[in-house]
Every structure is written in C-alpha cells, then in structure tokens.
LUMNUDREN-107601 format. One record per atom (N, C-alpha, C): y, z, x; chain; residue in three letters; atom name. Coordinates in steps of 0.2 Angstrom, whole numbers, plus 5000, padded with zeros to 4 digits. Atoms other than C-alpha are relative to their C-alpha. Layout:
BEGIN
(r (Y; Z; X); "A"; "ala"; "CA");
...
***
This chain:
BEGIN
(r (5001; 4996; 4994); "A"; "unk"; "N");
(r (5477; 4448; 5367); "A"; "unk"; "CA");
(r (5007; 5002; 5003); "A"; "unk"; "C");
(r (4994; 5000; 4999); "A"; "unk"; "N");
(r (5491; 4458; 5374); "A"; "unk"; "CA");
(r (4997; 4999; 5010); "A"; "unk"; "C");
(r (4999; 5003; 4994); "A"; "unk"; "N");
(r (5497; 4453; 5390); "A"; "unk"; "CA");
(r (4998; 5005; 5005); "A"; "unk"; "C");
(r (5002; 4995; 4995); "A"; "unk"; "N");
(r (5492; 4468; 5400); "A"; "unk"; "CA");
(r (4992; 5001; 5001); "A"; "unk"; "C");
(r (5005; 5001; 5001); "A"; "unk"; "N");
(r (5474; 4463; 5395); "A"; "unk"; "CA");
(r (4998; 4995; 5006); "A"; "unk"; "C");
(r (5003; 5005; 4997); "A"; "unk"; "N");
(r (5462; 4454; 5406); "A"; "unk"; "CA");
(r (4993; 4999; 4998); "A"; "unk"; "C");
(r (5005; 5003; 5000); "A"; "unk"; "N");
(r (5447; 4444; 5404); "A"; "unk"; "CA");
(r (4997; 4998; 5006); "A"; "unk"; "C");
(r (5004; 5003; 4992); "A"; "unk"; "N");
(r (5434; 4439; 5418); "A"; "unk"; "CA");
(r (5006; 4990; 4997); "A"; "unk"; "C");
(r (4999; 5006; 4998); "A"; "unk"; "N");
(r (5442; 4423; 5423); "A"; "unk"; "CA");
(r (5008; 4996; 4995); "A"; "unk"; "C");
(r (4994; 4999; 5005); "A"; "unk"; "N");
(r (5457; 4422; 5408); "A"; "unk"; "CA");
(r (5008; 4999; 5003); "A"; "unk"; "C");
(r (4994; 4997; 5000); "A"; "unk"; "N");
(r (5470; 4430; 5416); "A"; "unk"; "CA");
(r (5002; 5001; 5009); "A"; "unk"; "C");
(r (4999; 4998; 4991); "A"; "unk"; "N");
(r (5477; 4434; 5436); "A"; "unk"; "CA");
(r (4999; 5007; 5000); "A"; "unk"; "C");
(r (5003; 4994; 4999); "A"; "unk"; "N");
(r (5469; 4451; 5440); "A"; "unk"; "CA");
(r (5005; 5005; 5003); "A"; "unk"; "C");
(r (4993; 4995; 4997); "A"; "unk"; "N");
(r (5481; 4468; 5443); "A"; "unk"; "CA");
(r (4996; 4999; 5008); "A"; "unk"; "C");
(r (5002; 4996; 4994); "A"; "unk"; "N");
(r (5482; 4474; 5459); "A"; "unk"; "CA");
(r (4995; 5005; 5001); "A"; "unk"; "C");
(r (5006; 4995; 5004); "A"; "unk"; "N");
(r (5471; 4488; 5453); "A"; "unk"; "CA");
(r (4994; 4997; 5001); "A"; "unk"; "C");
(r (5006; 5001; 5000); "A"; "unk"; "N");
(r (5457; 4479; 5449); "A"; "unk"; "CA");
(r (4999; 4997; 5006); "A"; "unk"; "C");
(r (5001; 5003; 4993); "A"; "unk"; "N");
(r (5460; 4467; 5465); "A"; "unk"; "CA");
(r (4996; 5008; 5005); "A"; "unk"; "C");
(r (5002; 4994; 4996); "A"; "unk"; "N");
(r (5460; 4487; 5475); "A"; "unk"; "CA");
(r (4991; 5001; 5000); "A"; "unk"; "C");
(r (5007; 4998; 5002); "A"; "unk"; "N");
(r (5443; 4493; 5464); "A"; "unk"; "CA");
(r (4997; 4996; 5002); "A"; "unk"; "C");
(r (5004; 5003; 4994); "A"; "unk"; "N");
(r (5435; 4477; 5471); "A"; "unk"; "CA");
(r (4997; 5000; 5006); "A"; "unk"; "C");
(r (5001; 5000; 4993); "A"; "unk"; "N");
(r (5439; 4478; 5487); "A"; "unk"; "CA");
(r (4996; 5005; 5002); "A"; "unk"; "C");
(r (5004; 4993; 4996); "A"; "unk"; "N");
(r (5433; 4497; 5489); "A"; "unk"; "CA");
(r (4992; 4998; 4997); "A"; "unk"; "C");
(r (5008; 5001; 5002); "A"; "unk"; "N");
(r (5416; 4491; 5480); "A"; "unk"; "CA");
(r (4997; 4994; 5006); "A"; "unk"; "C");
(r (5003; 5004; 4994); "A"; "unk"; "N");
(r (5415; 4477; 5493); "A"; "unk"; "CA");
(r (5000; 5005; 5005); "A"; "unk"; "C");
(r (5001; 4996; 4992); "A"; "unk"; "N");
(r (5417; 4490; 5508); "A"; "unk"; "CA");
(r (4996; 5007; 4999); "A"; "unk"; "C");
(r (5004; 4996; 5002); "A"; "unk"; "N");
(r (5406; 4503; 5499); "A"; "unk"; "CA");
(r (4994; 4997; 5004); "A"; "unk"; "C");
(r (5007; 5005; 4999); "A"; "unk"; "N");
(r (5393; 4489; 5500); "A"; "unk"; "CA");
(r (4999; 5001; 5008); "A"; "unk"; "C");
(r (5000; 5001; 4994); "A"; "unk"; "N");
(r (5398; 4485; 5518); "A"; "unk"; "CA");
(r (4999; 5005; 5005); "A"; "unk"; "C");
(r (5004; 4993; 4993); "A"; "unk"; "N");
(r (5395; 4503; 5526); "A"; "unk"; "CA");
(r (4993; 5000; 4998); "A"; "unk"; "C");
(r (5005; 4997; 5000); "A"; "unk"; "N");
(r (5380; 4504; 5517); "A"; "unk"; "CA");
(r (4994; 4996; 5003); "A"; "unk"; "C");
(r (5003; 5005; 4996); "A"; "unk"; "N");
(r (5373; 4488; 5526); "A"; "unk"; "CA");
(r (5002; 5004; 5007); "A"; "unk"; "C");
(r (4998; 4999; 4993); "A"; "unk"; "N");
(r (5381; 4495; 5541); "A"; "unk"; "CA");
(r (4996; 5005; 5003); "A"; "unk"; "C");
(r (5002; 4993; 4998); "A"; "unk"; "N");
(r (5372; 4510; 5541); "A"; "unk"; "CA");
(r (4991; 5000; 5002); "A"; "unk"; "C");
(r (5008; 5003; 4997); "A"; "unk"; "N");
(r (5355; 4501; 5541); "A"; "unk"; "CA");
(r (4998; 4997; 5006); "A"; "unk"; "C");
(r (5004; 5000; 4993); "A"; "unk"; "N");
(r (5343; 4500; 5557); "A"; "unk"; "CA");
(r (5003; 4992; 5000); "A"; "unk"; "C");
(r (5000; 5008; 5003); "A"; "unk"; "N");
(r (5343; 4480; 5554); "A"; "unk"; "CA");
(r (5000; 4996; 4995); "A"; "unk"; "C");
(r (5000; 5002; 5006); "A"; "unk"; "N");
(r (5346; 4469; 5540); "A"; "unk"; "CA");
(r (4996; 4992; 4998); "A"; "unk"; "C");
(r (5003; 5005; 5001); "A"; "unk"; "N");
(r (5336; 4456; 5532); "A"; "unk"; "CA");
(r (5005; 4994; 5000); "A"; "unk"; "C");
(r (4997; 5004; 5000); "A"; "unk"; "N");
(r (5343; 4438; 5532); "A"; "unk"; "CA");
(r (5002; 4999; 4993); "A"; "unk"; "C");
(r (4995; 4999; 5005); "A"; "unk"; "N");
(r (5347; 4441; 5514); "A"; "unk"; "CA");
(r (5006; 5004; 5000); "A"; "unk"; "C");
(r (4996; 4994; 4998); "A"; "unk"; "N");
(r (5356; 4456; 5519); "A"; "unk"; "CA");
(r (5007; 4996; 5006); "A"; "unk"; "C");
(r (4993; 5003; 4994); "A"; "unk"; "N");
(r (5365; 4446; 5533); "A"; "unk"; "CA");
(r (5005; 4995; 4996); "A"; "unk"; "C");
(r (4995; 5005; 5003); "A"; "unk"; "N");
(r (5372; 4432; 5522); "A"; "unk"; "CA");
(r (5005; 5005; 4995); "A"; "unk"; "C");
(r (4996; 4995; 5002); "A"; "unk"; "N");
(r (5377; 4445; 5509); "A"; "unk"; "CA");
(r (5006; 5005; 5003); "A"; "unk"; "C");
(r (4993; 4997; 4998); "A"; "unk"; "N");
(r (5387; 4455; 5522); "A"; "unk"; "CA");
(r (5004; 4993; 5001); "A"; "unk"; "C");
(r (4995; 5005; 4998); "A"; "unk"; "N");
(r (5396; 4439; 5528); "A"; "unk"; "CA");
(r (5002; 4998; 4996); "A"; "unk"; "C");
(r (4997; 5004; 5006); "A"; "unk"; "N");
(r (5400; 4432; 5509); "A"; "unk"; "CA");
(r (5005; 5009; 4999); "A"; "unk"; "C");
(r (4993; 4997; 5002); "A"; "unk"; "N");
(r (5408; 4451; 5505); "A"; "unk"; "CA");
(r (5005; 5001; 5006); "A"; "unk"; "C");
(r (4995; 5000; 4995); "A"; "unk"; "N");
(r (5417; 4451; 5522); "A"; "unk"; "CA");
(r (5005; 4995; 4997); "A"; "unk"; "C");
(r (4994; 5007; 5001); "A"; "unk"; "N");
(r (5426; 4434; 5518); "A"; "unk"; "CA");
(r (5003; 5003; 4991); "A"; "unk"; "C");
(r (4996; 4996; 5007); "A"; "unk"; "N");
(r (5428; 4442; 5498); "A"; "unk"; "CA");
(r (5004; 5004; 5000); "A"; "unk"; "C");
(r (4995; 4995; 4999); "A"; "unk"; "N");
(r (5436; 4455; 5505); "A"; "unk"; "CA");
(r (5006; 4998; 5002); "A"; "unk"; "C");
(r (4993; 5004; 4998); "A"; "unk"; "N");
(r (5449; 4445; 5513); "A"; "unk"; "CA");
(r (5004; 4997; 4997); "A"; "unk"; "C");
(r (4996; 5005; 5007); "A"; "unk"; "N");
(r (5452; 4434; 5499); "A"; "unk"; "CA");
(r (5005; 5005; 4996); "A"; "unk"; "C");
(r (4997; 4998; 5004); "A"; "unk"; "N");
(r (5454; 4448; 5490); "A"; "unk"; "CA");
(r (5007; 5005; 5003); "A"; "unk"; "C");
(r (4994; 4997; 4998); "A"; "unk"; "N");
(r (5467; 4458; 5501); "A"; "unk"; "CA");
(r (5008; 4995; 5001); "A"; "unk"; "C");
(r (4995; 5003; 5002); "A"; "unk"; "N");
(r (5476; 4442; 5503); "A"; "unk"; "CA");
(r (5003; 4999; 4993); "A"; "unk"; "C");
(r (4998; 5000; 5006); "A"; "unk"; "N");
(r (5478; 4441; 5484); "A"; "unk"; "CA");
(r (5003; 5004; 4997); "A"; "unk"; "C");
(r (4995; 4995; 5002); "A"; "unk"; "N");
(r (5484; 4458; 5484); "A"; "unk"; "CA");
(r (5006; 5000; 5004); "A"; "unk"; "C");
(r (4991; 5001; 4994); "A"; "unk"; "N");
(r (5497; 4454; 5499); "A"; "unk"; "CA");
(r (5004; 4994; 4995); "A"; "unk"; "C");
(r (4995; 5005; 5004); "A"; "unk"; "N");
(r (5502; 4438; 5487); "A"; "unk"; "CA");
(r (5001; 5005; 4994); "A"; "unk"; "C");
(r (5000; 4995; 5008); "A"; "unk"; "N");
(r (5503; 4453; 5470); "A"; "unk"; "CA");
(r (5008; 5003; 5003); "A"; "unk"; "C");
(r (4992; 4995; 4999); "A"; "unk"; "N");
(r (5516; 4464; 5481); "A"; "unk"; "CA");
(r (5005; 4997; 5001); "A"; "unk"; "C");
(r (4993; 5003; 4999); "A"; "unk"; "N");
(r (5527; 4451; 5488); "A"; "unk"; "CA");
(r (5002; 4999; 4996); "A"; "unk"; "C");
(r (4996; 5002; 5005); "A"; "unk"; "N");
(r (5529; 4444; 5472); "A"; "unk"; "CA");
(r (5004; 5007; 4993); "A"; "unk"; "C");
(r (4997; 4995; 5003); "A"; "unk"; "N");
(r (5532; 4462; 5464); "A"; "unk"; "CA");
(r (5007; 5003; 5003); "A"; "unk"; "C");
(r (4993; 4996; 4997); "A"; "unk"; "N");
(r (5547; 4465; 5476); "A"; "unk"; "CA");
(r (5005; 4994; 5001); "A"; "unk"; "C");
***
C-alpha cells in the first residue's frame, strides 16, 4: 500500500477527507434543522453529529499545526 493510501481505520485520515466529513455532517445538520420537529431519534443523531463535528474540526486543527 502506498503511503498516500488510506483504509477505514489503517491509516490517519488527510485533511481532505477530515473536510468531506465534516461538510456531510453539516449537510445532515441543516437538513434536521430545517424540520418542523424532530423525532427523539432525530434529536440524538443531531447531538452525536454535532460532537463528530467537533472532533473532527479539532483533528483538522491538529493536521495543520503539524503541517506548518
């Protein structure tokens, strides 16, 4: 496997794909947002991707410090 390669769980994720995440978690999260009310599976799933977003913006803030 070359180094610029990733596997789910193998490897430490680009920046890139960290980004693609995060915009798929805040796709999700307007389109919860945009609903009248949300079911209590709907509420726990917004609250799991909010904290995934986080995670994952902190992951890209640790990618770029150590890129510079």
């Amino acid at each position: 496997m070359a180094s610029g390669q990733n596997q789910a769980g193998s490897a430490t994720p680009t920046y890139e794909e960290l980004q693609a995440q995060h915009r798929g978690h805040e796709k999700r999260l307007q389109e919860l947002s945009n609903k009248a009310w949300l079911t209590p599976d709907e509420e726990l799933e917004e609250k799991q991707l909010k904290k995934l977003k986080l995670s994952l913006k902190d992951q890209m803030t640790h990618l770029r410090r150590a890129a510079s």
